[in-house]
N, CA, C and O atoms as a GROMACS GRO file, in nm:
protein
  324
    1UNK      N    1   0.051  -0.108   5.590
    1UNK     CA    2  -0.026  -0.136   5.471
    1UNK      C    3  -0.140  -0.232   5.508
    1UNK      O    4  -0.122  -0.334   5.575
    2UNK      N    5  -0.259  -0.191   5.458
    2UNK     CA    6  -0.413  -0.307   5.465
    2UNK      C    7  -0.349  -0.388   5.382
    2UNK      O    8  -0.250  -0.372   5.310
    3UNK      N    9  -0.427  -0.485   5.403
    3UNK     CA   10  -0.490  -0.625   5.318
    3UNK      C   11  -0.611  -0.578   5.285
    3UNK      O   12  -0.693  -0.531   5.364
    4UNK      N   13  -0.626  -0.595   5.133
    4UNK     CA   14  -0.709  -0.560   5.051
    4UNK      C   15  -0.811  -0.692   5.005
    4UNK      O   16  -0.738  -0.784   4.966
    5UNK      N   17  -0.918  -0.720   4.999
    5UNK     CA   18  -1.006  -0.813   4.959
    5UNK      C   19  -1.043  -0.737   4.830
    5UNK      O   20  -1.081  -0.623   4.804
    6UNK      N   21  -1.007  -0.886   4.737
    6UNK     CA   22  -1.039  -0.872   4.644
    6UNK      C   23  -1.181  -0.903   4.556
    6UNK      O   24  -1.170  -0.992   4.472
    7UNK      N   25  -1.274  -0.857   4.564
    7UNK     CA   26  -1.407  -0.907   4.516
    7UNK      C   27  -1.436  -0.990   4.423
    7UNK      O   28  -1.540  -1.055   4.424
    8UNK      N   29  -1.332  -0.997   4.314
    8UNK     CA   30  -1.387  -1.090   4.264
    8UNK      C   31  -1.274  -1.255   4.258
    8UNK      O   32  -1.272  -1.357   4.190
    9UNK      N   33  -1.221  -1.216   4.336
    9UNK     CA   34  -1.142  -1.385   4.445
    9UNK      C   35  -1.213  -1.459   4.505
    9UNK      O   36  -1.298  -1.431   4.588
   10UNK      N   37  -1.170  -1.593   4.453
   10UNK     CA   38  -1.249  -1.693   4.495
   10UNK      C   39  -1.123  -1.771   4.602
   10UNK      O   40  -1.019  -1.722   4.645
   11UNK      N   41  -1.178  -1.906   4.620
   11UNK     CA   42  -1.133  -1.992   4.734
   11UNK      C   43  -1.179  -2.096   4.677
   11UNK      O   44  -1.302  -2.100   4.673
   12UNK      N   45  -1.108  -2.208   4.618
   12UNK     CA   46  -1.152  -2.333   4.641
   12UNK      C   47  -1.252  -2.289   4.524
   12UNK      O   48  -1.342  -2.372   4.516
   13UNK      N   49  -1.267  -2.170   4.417
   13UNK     CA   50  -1.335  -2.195   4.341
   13UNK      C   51  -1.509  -2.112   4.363
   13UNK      O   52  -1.582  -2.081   4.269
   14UNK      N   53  -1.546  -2.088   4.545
   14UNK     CA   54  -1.619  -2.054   4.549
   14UNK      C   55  -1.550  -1.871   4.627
   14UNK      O   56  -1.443  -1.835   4.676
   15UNK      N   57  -1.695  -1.800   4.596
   15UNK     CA   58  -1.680  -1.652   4.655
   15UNK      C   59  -1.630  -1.751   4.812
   15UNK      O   60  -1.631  -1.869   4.849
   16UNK      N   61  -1.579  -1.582   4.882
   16UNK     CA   62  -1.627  -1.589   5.021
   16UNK      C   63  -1.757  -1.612   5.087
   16UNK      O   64  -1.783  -1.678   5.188
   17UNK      N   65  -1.828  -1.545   5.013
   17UNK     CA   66  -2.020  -1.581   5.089
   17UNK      C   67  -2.037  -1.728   5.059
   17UNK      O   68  -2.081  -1.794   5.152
   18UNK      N   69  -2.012  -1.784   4.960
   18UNK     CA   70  -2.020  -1.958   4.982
   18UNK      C   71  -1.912  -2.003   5.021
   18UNK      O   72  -1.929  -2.125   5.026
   19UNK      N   73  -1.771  -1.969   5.065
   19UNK     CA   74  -1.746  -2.043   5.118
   19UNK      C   75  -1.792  -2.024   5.278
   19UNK      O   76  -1.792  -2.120   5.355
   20UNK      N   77  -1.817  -1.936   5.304
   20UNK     CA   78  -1.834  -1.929   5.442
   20UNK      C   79  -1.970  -1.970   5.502
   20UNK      O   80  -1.996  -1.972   5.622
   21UNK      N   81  -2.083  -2.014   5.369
   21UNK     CA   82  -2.163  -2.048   5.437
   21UNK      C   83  -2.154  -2.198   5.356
   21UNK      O   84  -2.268  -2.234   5.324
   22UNK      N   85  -2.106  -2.243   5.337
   22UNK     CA   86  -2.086  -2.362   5.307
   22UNK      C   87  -2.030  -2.466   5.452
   22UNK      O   88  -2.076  -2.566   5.507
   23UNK      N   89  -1.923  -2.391   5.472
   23UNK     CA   90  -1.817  -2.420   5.610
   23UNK      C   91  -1.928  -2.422   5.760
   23UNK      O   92  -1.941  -2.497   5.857
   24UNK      N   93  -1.981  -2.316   5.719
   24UNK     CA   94  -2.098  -2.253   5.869
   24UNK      C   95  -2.195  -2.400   5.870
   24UNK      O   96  -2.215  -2.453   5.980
   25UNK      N   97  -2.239  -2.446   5.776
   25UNK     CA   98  -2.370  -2.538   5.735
   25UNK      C   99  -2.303  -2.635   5.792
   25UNK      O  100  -2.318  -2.672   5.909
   26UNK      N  101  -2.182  -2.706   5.664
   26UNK     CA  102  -2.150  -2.832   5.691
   26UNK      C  103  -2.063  -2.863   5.768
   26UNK      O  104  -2.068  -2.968   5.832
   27UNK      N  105  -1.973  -2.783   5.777
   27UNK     CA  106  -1.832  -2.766   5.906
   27UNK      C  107  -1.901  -2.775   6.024
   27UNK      O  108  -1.851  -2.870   6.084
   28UNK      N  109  -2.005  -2.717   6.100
   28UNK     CA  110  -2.081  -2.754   6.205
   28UNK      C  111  -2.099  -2.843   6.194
   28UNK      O  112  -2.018  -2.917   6.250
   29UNK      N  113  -2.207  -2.906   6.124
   29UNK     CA  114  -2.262  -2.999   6.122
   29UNK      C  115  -2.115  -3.137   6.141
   29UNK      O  116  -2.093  -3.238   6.209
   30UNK      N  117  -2.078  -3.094   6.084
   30UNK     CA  118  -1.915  -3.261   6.118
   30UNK      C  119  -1.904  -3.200   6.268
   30UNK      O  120  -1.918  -3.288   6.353
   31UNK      N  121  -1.885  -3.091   6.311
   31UNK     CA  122  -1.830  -3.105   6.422
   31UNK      C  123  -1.948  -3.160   6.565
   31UNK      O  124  -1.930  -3.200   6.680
   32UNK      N  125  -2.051  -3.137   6.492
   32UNK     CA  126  -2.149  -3.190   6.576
   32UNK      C  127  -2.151  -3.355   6.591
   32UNK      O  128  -2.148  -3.414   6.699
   33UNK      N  129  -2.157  -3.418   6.454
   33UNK     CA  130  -2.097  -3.554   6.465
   33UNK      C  131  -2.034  -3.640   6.530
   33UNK      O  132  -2.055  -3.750   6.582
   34UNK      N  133  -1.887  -3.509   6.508
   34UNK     CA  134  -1.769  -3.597   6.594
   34UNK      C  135  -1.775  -3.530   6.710
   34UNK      O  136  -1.675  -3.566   6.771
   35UNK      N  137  -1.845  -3.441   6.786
   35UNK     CA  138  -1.888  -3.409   6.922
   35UNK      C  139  -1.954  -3.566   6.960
   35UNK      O  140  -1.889  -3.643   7.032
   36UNK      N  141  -2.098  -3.607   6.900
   36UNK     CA  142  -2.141  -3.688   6.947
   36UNK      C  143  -2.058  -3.840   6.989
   36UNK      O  144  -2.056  -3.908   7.092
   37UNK      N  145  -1.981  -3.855   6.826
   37UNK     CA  146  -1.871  -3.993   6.909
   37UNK      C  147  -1.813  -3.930   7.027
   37UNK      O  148  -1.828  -4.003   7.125
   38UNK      N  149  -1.731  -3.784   7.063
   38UNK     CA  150  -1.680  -3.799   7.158
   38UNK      C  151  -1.741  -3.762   7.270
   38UNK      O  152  -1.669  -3.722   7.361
   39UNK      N  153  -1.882  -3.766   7.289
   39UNK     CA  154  -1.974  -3.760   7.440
   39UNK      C  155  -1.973  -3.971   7.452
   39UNK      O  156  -1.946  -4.043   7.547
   40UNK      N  157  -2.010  -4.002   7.321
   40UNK     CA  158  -2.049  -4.151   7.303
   40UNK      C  159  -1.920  -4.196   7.395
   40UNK      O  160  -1.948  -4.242   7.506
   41UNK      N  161  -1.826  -4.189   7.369
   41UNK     CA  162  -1.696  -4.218   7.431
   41UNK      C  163  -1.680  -4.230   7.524
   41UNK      O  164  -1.680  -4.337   7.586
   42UNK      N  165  -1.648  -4.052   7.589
   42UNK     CA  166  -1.657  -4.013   7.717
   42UNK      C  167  -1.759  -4.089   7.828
   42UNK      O  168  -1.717  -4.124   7.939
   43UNK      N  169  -1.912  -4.111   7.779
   43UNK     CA  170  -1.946  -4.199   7.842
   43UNK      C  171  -1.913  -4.310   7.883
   43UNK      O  172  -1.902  -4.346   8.000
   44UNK      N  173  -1.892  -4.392   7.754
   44UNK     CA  174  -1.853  -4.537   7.739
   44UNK      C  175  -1.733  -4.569   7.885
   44UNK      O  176  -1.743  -4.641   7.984
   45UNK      N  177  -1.626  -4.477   7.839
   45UNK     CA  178  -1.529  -4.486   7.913
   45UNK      C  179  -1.534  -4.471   8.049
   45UNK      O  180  -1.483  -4.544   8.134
   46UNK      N  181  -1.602  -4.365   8.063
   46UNK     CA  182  -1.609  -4.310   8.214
   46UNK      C  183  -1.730  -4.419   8.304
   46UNK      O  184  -1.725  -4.425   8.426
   47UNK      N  185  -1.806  -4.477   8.245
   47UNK     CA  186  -1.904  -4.562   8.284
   47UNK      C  187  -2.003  -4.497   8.384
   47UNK      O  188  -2.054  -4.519   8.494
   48UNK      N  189  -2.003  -4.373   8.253
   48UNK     CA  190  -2.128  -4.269   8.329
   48UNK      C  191  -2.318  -4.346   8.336
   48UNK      O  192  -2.422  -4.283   8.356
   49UNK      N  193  -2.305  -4.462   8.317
   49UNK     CA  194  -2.465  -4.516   8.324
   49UNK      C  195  -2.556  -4.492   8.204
   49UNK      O  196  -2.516  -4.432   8.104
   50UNK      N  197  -2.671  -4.538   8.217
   50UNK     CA  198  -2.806  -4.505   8.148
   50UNK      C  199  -2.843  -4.295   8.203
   50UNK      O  200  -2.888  -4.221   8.115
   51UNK      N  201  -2.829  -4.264   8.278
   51UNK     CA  202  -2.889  -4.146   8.346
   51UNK      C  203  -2.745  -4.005   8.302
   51UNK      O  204  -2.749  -3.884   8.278
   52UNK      N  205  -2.623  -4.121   8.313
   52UNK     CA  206  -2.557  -4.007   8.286
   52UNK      C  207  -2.528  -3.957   8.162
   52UNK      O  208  -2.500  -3.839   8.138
   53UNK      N  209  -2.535  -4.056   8.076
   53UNK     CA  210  -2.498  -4.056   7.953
   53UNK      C  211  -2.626  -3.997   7.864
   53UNK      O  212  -2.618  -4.000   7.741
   54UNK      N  213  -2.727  -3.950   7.919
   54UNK     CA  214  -2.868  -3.949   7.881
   54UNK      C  215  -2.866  -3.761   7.845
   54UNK      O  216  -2.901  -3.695   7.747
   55UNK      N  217  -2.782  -3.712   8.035
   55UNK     CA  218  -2.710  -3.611   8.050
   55UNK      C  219  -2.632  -3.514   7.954
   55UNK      O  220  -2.652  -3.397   7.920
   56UNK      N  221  -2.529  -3.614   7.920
   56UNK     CA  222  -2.430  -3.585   7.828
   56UNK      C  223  -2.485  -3.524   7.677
   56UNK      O  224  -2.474  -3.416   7.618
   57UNK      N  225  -2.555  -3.661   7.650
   57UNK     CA  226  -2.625  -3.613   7.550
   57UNK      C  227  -2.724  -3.533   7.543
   57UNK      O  228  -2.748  -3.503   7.426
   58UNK      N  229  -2.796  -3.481   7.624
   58UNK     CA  230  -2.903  -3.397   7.628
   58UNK      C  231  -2.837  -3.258   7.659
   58UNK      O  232  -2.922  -3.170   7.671
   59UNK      N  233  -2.746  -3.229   7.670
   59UNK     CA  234  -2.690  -3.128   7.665
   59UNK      C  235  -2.658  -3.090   7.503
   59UNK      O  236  -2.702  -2.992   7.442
   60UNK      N  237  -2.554  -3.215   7.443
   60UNK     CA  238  -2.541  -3.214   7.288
   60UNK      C  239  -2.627  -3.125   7.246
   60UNK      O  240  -2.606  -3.008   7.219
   61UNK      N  241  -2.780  -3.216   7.240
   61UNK     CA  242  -2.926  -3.178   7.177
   61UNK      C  243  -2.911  -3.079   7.139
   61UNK      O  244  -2.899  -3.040   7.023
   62UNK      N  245  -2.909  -2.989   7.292
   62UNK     CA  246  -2.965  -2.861   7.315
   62UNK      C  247  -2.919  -2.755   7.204
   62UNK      O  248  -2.970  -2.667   7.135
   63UNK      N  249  -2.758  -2.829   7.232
   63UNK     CA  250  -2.688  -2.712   7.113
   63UNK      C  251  -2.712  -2.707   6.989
   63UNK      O  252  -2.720  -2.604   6.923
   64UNK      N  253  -2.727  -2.829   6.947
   64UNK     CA  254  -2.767  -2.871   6.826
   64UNK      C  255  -2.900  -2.849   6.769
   64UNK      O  256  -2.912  -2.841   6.647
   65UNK      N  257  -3.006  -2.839   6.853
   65UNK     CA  258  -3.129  -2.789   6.840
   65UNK      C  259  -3.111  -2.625   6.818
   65UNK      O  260  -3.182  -2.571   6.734
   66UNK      N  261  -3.036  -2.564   6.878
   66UNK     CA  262  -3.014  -2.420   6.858
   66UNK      C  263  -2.964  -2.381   6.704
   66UNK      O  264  -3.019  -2.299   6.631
   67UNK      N  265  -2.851  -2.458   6.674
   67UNK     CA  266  -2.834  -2.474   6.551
   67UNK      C  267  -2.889  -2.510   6.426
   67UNK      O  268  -2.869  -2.455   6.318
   68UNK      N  269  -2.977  -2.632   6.459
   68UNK     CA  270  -3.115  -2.617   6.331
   68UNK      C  271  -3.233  -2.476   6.384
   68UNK      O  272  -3.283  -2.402   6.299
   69UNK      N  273  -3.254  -2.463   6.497
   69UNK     CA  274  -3.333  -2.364   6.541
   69UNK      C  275  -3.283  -2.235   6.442
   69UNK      O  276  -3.368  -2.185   6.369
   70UNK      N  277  -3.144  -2.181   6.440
   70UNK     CA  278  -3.155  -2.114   6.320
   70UNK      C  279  -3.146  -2.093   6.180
   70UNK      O  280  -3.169  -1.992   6.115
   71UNK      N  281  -3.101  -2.227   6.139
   71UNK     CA  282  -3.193  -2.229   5.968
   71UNK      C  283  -3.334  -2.248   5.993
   71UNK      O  284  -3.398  -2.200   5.899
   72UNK      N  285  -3.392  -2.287   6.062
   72UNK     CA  286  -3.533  -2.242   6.023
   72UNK      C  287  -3.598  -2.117   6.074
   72UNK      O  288  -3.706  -2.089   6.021
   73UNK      N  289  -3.552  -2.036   6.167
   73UNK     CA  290  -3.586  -1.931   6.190
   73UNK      C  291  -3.589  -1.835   6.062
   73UNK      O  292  -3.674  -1.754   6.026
   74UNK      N  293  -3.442  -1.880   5.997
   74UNK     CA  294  -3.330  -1.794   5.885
   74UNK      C  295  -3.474  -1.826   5.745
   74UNK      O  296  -3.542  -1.736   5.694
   75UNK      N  297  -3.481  -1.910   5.727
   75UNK     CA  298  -3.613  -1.972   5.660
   75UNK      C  299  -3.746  -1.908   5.632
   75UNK      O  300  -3.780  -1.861   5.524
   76UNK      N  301  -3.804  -1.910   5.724
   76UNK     CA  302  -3.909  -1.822   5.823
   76UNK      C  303  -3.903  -1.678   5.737
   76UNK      O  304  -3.962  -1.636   5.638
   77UNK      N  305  -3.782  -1.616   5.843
   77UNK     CA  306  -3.816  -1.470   5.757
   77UNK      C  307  -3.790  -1.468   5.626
   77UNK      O  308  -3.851  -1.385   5.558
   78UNK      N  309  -3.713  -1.540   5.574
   78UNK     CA  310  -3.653  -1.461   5.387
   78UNK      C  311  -3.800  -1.540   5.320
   78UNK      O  312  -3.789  -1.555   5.198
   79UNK      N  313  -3.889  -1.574   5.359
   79UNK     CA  314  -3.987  -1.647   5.299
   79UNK      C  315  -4.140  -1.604   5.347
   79UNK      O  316  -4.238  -1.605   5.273
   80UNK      N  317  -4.139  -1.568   5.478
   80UNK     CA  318  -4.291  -1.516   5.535
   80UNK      C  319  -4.281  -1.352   5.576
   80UNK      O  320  -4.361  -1.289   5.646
   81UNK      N  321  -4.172  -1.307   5.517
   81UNK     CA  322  -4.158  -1.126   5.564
   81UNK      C  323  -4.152  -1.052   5.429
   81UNK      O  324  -4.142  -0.929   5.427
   0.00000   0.00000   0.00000
């Protein structure tokens, strides 16, 4: 037997399309947060320097730049196409 989705079931009050882009937005976004305390950490602890810790975090960025990189891409088209 399937599992059937029910269309008009909610979660917490919201559809599935908000909750899942609710979670996608802000659920990243915390986990990006508490990524950063735990690079902040990892440095601290490991007594990776000025150069290494610079490292650490510039890696973070990157991902995180990818991640605003696509709400504004997402932006972009539903607005200039």
């Amino acid at each position: 037997m399937q599992w059937q989705w029910n269309k008009g079931c909610t979660v917490f009050g919201m559809t599935e399309e908000q909750f899942s882009e609710f979670f996608s937005t802000y659920g990243v976004g915390a986990l990006i947060l508490f990524m950063v305390f735990i690079i902040g950490n990892l440095a601290w602890q490991s007594k990776a320097g000025k150069f290494g810790t610079f490292v650490l975090f510039l890696g973070l960025a990157v991902g995180f730049l990818g991640f605003i990189a696509k709400y504004v891409i997402q932006w972009y088209l539903e607005n200039h196409m």
